[in-house]
Structure formats: C-alpha cells, structure tokens
C-alpha positions in Angstrom: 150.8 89.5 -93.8 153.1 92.4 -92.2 152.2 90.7 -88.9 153.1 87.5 -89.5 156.7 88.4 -91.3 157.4 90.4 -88.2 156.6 87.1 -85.9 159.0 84.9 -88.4 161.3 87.9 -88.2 161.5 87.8 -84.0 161.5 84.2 -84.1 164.8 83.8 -86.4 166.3 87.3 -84.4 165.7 84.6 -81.0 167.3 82.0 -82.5 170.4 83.5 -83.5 170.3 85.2 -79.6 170.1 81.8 -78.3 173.0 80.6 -80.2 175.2 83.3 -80.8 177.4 84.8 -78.1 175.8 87.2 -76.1 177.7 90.2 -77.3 177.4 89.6 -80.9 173.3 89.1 -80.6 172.8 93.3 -80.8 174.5 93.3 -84.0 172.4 90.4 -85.6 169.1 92.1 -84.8 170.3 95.4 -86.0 171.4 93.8 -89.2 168.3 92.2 -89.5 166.1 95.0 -89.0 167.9 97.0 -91.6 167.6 94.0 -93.9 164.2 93.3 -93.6 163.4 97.3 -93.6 164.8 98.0 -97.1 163.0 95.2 -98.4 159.7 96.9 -97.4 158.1 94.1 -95.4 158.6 95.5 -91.7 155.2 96.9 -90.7 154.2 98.2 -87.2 154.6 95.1 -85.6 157.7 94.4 -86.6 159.2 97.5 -85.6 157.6 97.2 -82.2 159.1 94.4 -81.8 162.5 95.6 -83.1 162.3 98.7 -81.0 165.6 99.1 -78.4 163.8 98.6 -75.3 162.1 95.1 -76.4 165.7 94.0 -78.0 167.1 94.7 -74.8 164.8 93.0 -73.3 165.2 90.3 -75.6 168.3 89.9 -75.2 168.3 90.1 -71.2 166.4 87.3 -70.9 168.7 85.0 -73.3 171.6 85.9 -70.5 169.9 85.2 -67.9 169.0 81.9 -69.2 172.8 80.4 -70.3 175.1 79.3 -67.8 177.6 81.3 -66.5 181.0 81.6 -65.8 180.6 82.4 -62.2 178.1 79.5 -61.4 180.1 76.8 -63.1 183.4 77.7 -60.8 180.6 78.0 -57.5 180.1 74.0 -58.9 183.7 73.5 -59.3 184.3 74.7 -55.7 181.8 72.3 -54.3 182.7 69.1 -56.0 185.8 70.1 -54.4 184.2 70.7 -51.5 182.8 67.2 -51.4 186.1 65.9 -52.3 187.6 66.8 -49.5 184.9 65.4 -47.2 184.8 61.8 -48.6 188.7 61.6 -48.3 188.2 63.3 -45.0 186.0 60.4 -44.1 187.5 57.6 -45.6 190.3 58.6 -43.7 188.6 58.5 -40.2 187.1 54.9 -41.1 190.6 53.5 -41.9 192.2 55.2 -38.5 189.1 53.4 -36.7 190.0 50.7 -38.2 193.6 50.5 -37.3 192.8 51.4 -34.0 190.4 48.3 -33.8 193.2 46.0 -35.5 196.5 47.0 -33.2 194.0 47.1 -30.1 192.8 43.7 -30.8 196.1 42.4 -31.4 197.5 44.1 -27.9 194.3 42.2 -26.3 195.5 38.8 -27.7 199.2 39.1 -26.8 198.2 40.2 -23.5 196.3 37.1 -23.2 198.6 34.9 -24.3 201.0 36.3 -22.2 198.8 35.7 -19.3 198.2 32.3 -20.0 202.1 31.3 -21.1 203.8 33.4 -17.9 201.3 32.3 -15.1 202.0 29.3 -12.7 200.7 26.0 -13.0 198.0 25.5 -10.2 197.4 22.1 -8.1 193.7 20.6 -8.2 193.1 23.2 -4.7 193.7 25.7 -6.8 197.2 26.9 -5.1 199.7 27.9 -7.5 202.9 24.8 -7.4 206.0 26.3 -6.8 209.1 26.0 -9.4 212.1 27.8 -10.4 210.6 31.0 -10.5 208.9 31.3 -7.7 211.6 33.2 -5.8 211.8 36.2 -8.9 209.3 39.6 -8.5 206.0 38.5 -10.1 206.7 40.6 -13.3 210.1 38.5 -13.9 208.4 35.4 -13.1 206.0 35.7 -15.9 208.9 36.8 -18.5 210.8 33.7 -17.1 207.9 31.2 -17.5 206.6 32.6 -21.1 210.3 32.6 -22.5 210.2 29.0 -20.9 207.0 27.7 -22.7 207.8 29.4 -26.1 211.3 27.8 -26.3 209.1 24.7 -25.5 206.8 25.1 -28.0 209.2 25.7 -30.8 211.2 22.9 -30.4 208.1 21.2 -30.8 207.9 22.2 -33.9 211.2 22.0 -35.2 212.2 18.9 -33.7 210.5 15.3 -33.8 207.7 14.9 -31.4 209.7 11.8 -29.8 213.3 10.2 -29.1 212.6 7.5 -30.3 210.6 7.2 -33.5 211.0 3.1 -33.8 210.2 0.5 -31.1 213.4 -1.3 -30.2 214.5 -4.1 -32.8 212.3 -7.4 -31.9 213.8 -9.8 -30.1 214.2 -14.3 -30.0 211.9 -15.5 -30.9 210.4 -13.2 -33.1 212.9 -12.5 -36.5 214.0 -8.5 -37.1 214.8 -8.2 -40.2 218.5 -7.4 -40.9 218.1 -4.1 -42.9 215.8 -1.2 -42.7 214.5 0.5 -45.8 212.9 4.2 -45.0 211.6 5.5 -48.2 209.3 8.5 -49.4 206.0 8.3 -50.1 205.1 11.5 -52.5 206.8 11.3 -56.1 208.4 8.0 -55.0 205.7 5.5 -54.8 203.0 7.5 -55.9 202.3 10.7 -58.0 199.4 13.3 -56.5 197.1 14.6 -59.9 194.2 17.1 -59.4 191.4 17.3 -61.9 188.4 19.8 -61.7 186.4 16.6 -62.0 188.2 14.1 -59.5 190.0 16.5 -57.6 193.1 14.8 -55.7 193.8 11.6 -56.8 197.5 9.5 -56.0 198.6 7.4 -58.9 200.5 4.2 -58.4 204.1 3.6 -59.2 204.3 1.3 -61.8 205.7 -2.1 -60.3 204.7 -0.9 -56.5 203.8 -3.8 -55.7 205.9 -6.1 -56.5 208.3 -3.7 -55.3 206.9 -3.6 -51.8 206.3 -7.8 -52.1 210.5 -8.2 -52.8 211.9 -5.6 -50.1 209.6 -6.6 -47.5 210.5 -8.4 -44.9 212.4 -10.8 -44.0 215.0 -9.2 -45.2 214.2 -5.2 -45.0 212.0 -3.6 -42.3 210.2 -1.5 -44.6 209.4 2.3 -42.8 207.6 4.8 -44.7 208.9 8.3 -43.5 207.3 11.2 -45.4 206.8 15.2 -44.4 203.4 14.7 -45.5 200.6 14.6 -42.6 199.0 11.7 -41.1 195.7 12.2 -42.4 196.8 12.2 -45.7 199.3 9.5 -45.9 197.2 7.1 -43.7 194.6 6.1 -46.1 197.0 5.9 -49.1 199.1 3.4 -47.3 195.8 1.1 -46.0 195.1 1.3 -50.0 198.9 0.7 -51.7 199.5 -2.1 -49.0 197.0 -4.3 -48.0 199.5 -7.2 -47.2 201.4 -4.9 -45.0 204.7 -5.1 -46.4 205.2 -1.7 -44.5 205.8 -2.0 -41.0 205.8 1.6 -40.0 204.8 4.9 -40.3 206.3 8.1 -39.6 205.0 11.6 -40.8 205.4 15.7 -40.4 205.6 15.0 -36.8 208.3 12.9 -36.9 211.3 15.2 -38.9 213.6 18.2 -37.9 212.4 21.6 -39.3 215.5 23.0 -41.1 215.7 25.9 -42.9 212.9 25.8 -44.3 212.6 22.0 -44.8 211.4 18.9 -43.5 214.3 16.9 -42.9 214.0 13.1 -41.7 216.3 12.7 -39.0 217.9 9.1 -39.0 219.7 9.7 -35.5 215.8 9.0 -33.9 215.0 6.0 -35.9 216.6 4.1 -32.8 218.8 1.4 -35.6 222.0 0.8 -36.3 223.1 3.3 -39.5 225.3 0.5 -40.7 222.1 -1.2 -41.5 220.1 2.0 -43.0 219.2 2.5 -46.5 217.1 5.8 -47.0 215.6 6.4 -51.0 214.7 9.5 -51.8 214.3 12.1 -54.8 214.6 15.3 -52.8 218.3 15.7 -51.4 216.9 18.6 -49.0 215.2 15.8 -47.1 218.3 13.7 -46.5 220.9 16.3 -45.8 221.8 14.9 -42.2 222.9 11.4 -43.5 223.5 11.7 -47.3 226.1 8.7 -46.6 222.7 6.3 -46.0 220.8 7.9 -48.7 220.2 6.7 -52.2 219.0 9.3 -54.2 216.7 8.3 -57.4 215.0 10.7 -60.2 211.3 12.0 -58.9 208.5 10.3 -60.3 206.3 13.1 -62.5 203.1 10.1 -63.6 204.5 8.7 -66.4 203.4 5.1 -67.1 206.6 4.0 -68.8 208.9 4.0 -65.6 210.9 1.0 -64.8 212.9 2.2 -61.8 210.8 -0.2 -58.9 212.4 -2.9 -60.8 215.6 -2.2 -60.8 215.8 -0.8 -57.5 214.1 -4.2 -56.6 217.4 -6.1 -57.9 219.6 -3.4 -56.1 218.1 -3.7 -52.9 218.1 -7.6 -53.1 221.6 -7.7 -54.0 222.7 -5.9 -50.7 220.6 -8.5 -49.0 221.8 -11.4 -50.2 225.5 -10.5 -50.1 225.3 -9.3 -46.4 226.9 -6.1 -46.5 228.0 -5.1 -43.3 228.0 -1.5 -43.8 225.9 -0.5 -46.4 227.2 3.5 -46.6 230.3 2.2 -48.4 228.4 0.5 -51.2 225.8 3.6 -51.1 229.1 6.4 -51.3 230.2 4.2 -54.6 226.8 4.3 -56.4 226.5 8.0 -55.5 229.3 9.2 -57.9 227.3 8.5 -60.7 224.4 11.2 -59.8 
C-alpha cells in the first residue's frame, strides 16, 4: 500500500516537472513531500524516491528533454541561413537569364544588320555596285540599312501602290459618273462574337437594296476598309453576289497616321469633284473631310433605316448631275 502511494506520488511530482517551469519543479516536490509526509502515507519507497539526489535527477532529465532557448535561435540562424541561399540563387538564375535575353537580342540585331547593310549580289555571286560602293565598308553598311529601313517603313505607313484604281474605262465600255468609297465594318455590317458561334458579321438592314440602287450605272461602288484582305474578302463574296461592288481596297491600301488607318483619296486615281466617301469614323477621313459624308456607326440594331435614306440621297446627286459634289457635301455637314 506504502509502495504504491509512493509510485502515484512520483508519478503526479513528474507531471507537474513536465509542465511547470523548470525552476519552480524543486518547490512542487518539496511541498509534496511534506504534504504527503504529515499525512503519514510516505513509506520507504516514497522517500527513496523523494530523496535530493533522485529529485535532482528527476528533474535533470525533464531539462534535458524541453527545448531550449539556445537551440531554437541555432534554428532561427539557419532558416536564415537558407534564406539567404535561395535568394542568393534566385538571383543568379535571373542574371543568367538576362544575360541569355540581351545576348540573344545583340545576336538578332547583328543579323539583321548583316542582312539590311550588305550589297545585293548578281547571279555569279559578285556584289553589284551602287551608291555606296565608294564609302569604307563600315559606312556602306550604315548607308544601305538606313536605306532599306526608311524603305520598309514607308511601306508601312504609306499605300502599297500609286495608283489604287485602274484608269476610268474608256468608249465603248460606260464608267460610271460618280464613285462611291464606303466602309465596310459598322457601316454595312456589324461583327458579334458568341462563345458558341464565335465571329459572326450581321447585315445592314436594307444592304441590299442599298447596294442594287448605288450601283452602277450611276456610282462605281469601291469598298475601302482598314480591315485585312482575308477577312473582308469572304464577307464581300457573301453581301454581294451580283457584284454591285466593283473594287476592293484594304489595310494595304491606306496612310498610317498617327495612329490610324486613314484612306487616302489622292491614290484612288479619280477626279475628287466626282468622290463621295461614307463613313462613321472621322479619323479615317481626315485628309478629305470636304468628300466625306459622315453617318452614325451601326451598333446591330434591327430597327435602322439609314440604307434607305442614304439610298434617296445618293440618287438625288445622281440624277441632278452635280458637278462638284463637295459643295453639296460642305452644306449637309453643318448639321453633324
């Protein structure tokens, strides 16, 4: 019985070792001890077990158990540690990295520098002389890559041809008097994108009646959009099957401007006195507002009328053989 209190009594003296800090644990086995010793019930097991050298011990071996102080800042210091390699690391892949980007780019310029600044070369092989050929090499490949981007970006910005119209047909085939450029996008029909359909071009309402009164003989209908070919192509071989529209002109055929695709009337090779352009976006037309009639932009909705009564408009010029048709176009454009 003495036995077994004193095993209860080390067990509960443990406990409060284990959860008690370690310089209050003494006191709770002293306490203890003197508790349990003026009750009677310590016997010689229990006090062998309470003796100073075992409590010691006891307690010892609870401190070397807990953490310490000094191990969780050794952790601290290599978290750190590790830290500083990753950054340390991340760092090196992102210099490789720019390294491999800026060197590639040098490597491409040179290239292209090659290829712009060296001479053209006959089918022997022998480079053809031209006005550079007297310089030092160096200067002659400045000269000649100056030379072909100057080339290259007035390809860009300007049409890809003088002329973007044949000439005006001649006896005995009839040319029709007027010529009527108009937009394709938001003017004739409307682009919608569905998750299901994805692009799809809505007609006008009226289109083609529209197209079946302007048409010739008395406009030469010219469709002049910034939009590309491969786009606008297929629409057109769908929205006019009877060919009312006798030409075609794209991206390739406007001025880049600022910004903007602007249709140059100047390379339609026609008179301007005969020129009506109509448009929604004024951006488009800013070289020769005085031929352009401006209408609202088309946004899909089915209740539009404006075909019709630009129909009647149109017709009206026709029939009364204006001779200059920016006069009567400068009156209707005061009531934008």
């Amino acid at each position: 019985m003495m036995a077994g209190n004193g095993f209860i009594f080390l067990r509960s003296a443990l406990r409060c070792c284990i959860v008690s800090p370690g310089f209050v644990a003494p006191n709770v086995y002293k306490a203890s001890y003197s508790t349990y010793r003026q009750c009677g019930f310590v016997g010689s097991v229990s006090k062998k077990f309470m003796s100073t050298e075992n409590r010691t011990g006891a307690f010892s071996y609870v401190k070397q158990s807990a953490p310490t102080d000094s191990g969780s800042e050794s952790s601290q210091g290599g978290n750190e540690q590790d830290d500083k390699e990753a950054r340390d690391e991340s760092w090196r892949k992102m210099k490789w990295s720019l390294i491999a980007v800026f060197g590639s780019l040098g490597i491409t310029g040179g290239l292209v520098g090659w290829t712009l600044g060296r001479p053209m070369f006959d089918a022997e092989g022998k480079p053809i002389p031209d006005e550079f050929s007297h310089l030092p090499t160096i200067q002659q490949f400045f000269k000649r890559m100056i030379r072909e981007l100057e080339y290259y970006t007035k390809m860009i910005k300007e049409p890809s041809r003088d002329k973007l119209l044949p000439d005006p047909l001649t006896y005995p085939y009839i040319q029709p008097p007027y010529t009527l450029v108009l937009e394709l996008t938001d003017l004739l029909v409307h682009p919608e994108w569905t998750y299901q359909t994805g692009w799809r071009f809505k007609k006008r309402p009226g289109v083609d009646k529209f197209l079946e009164q302007v048409g010739p003989p008395n406009f030469e209908v010219v469709i002049y959009t910034a939009e590309q070919g491969m786009t606008v192509f297929p629409i057109l071989d769908s929205l006019d099957p009877n060919g009312y529209i006798m030409y075609r002109l794209v991206r390739d055929a406007t001025d880049f401007i600022d910004g903007h695709h602007v249709k140059n009337l100047d390379c339609l090779n026609r008179d301007l006195k005969k020129v009506i352009v109509v448009d929604w976006n004024d951006n488009s037309v800013k070289l020769h507002r005085n031929n352009t009639f401006l209408l609202s932009r088309w946004k899909g909705n089915d209740d539009d009328t404006t075909l019709v009564d630009l129909a009647a408009f149109l017709r009206t010029i026709a029939s009364n053989d204006v001779e200059d048709v920016r006069d009567v176009l400068s009156y209707y454009r005061q009531f934008d």
